[in-house]
C-alpha positions as CSV (number, residue, x, y, z in Angstrom):
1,X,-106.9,90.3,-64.7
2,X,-106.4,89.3,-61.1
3,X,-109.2,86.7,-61.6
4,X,-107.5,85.3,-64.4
5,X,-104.1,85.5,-62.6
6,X,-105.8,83.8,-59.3
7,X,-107.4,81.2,-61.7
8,X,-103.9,80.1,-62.9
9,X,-102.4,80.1,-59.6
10,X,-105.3,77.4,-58.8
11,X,-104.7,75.6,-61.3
12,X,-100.9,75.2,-61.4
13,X,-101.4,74.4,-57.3
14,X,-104.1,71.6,-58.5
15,X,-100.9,70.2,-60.9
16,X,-98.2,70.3,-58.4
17,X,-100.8,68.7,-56.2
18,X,-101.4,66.0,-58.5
19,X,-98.0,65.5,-59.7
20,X,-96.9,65.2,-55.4
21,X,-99.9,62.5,-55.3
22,X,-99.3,60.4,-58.1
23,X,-95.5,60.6,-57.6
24,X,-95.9,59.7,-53.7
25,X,-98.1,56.8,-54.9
26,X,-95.6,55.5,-57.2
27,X,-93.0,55.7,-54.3
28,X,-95.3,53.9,-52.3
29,X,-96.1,51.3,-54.8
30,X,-92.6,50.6,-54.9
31,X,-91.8,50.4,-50.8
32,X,-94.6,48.0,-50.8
33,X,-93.4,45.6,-53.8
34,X,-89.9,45.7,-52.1
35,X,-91.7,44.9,-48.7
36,X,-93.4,41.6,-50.4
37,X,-90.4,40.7,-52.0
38,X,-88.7,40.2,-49.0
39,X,-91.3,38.1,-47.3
40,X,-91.5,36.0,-50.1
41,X,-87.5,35.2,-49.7
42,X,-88.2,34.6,-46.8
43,X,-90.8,31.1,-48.3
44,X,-88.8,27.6,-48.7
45,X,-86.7,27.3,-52.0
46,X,-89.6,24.4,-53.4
47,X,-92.9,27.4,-53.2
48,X,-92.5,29.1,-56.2
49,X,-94.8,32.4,-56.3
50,X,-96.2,34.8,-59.2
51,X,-98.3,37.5,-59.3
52,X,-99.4,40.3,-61.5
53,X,-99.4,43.5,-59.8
54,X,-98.7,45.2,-56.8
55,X,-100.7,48.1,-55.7
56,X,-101.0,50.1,-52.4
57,X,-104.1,52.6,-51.3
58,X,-103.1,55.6,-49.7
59,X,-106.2,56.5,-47.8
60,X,-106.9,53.2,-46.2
61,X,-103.4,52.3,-45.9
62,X,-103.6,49.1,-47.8
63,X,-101.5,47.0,-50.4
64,X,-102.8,44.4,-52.7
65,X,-101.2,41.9,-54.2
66,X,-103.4,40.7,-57.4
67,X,-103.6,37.9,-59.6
68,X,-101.4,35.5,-57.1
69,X,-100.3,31.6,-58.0
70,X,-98.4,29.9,-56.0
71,X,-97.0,26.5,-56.0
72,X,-96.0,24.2,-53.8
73,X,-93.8,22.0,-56.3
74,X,-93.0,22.3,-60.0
75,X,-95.4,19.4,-61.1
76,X,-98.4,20.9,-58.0
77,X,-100.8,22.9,-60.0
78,X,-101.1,26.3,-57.9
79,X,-103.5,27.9,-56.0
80,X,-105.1,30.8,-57.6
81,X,-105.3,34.0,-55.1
82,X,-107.6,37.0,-57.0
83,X,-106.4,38.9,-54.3
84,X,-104.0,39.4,-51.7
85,X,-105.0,42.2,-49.2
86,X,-102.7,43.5,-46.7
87,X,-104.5,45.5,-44.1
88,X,-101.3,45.3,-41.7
89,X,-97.9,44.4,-41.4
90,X,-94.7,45.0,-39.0
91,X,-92.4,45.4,-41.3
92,X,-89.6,45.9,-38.3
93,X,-89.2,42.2,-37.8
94,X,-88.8,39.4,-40.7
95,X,-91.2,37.2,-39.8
96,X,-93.7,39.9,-38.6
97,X,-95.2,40.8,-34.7
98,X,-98.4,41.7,-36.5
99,X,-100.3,40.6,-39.2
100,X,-103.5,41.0,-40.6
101,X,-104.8,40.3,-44.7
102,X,-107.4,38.6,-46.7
103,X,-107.5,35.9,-49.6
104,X,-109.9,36.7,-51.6
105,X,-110.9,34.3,-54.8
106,X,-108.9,31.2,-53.4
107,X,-109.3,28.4,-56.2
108,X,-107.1,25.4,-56.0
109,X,-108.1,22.2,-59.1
110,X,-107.5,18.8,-57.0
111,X,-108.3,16.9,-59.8
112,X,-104.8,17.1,-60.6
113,X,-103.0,17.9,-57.5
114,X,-100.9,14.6,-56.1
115,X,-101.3,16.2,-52.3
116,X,-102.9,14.0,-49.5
117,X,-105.8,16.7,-48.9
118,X,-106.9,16.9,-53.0
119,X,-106.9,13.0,-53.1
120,X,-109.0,12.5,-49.9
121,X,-111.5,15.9,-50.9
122,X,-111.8,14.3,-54.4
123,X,-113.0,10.9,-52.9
124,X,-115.4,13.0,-51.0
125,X,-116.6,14.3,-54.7
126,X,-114.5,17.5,-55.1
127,X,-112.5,18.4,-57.6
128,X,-112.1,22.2,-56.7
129,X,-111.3,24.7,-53.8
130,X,-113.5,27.7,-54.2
131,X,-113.2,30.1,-51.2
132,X,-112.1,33.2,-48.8
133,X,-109.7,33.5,-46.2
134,X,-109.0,36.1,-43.4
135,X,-106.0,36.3,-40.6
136,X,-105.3,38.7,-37.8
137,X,-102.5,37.3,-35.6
138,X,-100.2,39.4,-32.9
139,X,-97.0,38.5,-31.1
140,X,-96.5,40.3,-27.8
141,X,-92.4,40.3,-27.2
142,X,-93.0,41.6,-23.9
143,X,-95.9,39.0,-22.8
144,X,-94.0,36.4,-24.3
145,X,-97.5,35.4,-25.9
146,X,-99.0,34.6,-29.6
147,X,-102.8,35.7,-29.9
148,X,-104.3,34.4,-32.9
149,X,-106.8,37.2,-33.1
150,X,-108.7,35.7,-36.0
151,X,-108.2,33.1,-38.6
152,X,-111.2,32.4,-40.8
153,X,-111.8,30.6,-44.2
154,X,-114.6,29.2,-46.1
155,X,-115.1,27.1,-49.1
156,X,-118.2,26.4,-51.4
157,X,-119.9,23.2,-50.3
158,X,-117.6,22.1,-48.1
159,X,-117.6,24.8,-44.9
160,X,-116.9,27.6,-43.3
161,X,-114.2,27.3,-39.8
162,X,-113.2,30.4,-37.8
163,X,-110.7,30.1,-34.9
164,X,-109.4,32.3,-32.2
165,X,-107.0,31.7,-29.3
166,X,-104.2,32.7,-27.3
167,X,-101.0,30.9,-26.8
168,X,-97.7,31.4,-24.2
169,X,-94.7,31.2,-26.0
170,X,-92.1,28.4,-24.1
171,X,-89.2,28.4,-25.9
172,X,-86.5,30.0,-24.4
173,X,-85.5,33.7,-24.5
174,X,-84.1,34.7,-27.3
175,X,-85.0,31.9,-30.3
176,X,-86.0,33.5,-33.3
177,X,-89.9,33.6,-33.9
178,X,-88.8,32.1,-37.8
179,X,-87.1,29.2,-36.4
180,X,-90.1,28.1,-33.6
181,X,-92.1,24.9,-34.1
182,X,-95.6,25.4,-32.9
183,X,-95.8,22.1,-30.5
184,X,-92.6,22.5,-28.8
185,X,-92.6,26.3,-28.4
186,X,-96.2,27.4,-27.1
187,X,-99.0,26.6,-24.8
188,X,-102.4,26.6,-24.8
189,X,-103.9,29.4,-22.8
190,X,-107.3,29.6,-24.5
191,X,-108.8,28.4,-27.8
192,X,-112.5,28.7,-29.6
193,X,-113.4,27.4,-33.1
194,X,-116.5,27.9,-35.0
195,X,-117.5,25.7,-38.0
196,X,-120.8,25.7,-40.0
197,X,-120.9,22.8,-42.7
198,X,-121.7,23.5,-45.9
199,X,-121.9,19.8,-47.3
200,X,-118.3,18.4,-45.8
201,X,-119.5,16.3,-43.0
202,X,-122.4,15.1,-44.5
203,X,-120.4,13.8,-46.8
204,X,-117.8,11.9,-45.0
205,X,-120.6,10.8,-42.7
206,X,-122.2,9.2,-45.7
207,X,-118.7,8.0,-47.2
208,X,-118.2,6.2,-44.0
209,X,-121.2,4.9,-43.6
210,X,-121.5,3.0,-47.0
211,X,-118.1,1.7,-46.7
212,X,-119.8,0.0,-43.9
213,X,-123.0,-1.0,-45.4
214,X,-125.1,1.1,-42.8
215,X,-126.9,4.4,-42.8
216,X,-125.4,7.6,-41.7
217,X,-127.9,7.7,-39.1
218,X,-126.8,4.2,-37.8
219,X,-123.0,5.6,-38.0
220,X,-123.8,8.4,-35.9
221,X,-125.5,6.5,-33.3
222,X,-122.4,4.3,-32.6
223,X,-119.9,7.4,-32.5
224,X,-122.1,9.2,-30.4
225,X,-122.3,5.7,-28.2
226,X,-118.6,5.3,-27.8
227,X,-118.3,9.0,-26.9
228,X,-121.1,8.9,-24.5
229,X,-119.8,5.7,-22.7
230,X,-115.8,7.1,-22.8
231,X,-117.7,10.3,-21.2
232,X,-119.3,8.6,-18.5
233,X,-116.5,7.3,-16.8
234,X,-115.2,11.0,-15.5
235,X,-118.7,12.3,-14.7
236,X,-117.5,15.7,-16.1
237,X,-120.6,17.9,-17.3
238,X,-118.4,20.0,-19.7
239,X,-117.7,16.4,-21.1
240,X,-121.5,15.6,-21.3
241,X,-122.6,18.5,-22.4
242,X,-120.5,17.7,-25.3
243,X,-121.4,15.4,-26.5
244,X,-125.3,16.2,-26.0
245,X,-124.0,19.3,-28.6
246,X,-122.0,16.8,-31.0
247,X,-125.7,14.8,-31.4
248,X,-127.3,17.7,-32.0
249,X,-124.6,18.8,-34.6
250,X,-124.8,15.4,-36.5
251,X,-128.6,15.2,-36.7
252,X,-128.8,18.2,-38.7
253,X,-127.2,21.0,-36.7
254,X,-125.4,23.3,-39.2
255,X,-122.8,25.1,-36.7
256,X,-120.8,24.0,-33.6
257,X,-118.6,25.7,-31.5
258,X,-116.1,24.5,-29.0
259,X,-114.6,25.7,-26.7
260,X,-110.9,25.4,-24.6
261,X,-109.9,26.9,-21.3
262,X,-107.5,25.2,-19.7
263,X,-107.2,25.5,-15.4
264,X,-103.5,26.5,-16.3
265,X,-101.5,26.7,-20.1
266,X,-100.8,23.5,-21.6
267,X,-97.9,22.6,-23.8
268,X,-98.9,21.5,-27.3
269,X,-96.6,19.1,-27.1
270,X,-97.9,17.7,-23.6
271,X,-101.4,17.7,-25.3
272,X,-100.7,15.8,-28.1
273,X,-99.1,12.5,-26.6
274,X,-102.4,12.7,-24.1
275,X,-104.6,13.0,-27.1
276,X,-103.0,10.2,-28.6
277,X,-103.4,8.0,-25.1
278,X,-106.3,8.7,-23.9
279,X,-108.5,11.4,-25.5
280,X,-111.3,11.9,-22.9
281,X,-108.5,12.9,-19.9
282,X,-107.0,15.2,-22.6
283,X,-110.6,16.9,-23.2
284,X,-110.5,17.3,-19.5
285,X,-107.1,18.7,-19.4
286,X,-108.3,21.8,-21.7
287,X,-111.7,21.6,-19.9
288,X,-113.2,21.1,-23.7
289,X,-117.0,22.7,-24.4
290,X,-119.0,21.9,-27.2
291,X,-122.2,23.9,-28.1
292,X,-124.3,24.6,-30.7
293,X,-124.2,29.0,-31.0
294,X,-127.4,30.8,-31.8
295,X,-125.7,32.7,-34.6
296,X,-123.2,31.7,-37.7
297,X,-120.0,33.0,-37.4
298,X,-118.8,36.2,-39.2
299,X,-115.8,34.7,-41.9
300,X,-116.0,37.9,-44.0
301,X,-113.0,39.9,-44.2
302,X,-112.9,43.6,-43.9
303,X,-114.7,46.0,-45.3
304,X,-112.6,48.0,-48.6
């Protein structure tokens, strides 16, 4: 009998366990879709979002948001997100210090889309998006800094890009993060970006090239030309170096890498009317490197 009584005493502690986990993941579930639905008020009145389900993981601490679309006008046709996954959040702050998900399943039909990008990627021989993407940015209040930890996407036959960097904020004290415009309210303090093509510059190469009745190989040549002769004139061997890397990368080269690290933090807004004047002082200004790395970039996100 005091088996039997011990037995049931398991057992109804198994229930009230169960009952405490489901019920605490139901509360959770709804924190979370509450914690979306505010970011997603937060999105101009034109972006109109839906999505299926809502679902958080207790053990890993992470929500997903499945089965997203979200358009960018009424007549857009949306982008197709499998998968939303929210690894972390500051949810103190409405446009958030930290931040760190994955898109997972990206689709996107430009056959129909009216945007710029879909109507230059279809001349190029799209007519889809098929991809990934990952972010992991942090704002530091007290540094008065934005490090973009990690951005990284990739698409089918066109590419994959990953980009890290770090960035001083110069606004002035006190203007909301939600109301900064990247140009006028940072600097560039560092900066590296990783691309390997998977058919995209080949592609526009070739484009370009036919449009003016040449080979690609013969297109090539006369950028790399221009660049090397533009190069010249400063006697910089960052600069040369470059473009020794960029020749490399347009012979057949897969992945390139470059490089900024500006002497001192830059405005963006300082850098673009430079770039815009003269290019090669601007590469010097940011003391660009391009090179070709020994190994491919990591773009996959994190592990479930």
């Amino acid at each position: 009998m005091r088996l039997r009584g011990i037995a049931w005493w398991m057992v109804g502690v198994l229930i009230l366990a169960l009952l405490a986990y489901f019920g605490l993941q139901a509360w959770v579930n709804h924190r979370a879709t509450q914690a979306v639905e505010r970011q997603l008020a937060l999105l101009p009145g034109a972006v109109q979002v839906e999505y299926d389900s809502i679902r958080v993981s207790l053990f890993r601490r992470t929500a997903y948001v499945d089965g997203l679309a979200i358009r960018l006008s009424p007549q857009e046709p949306p982008f197709r997100i499998a998968s939303l996954v929210i690894h972390r959040i500051d949810r103190d702050n409405p446009v958030p210090h930290e931040l760190m998900l994955e898109l997972r399943g990206i689709e996107k039909n430009l056959v129909e889309s009216s945007l710029p990008y879909a109507a230059w990627l279809r001349r190029h021989g799209y007519d889809r998006l098929a991809g990934s993407a990952f972010l992991h940015y942090r704002y530091l209040p007290d540094r008065r800094r934005l490090e973009l930890e990690r951005f990284s996407t990739g698409f089918d036959e066109i590419g994959e890009l990953e980009l890290r960097g770090s960035w001083p904020q110069v606004v002035p004290e006190g203007v909301p993060l939600m109301d900064w415009r990247i140009v006028d309210s940072v600097a560039l303090e560092s900066f590296q970006a990783t691309y390997h093509d998977e058919g995209l510059v080949r592609r526009v190469l070739g484009r370009a090239a036919a449009g003016q009745g040449m080979r690609p190989e013969t297109l090539a040549a006369n950028i790399l030309a221009e660049m090397e002769w533009s190069a010249a004139a400063f006697d910089d061997e960052r600069l040369d170096a470059s473009v020794r890397a960029l020749r490399l990368f347009l012979a057949g080269a897969e992945t390139i890498r470059l490089e900024l690290e500006p002497d001192e933090p830059r405005p963006l807004g300082q850098l673009r009317d430079t770039v815009m004047v003269d290019p090669p002082r601007a590469a010097l200004d940011v003391r660009l490197l391009m090179l070709l790395p020994v190994d491919r970039p990591r773009l996959d996100g994190m592990a479930d």
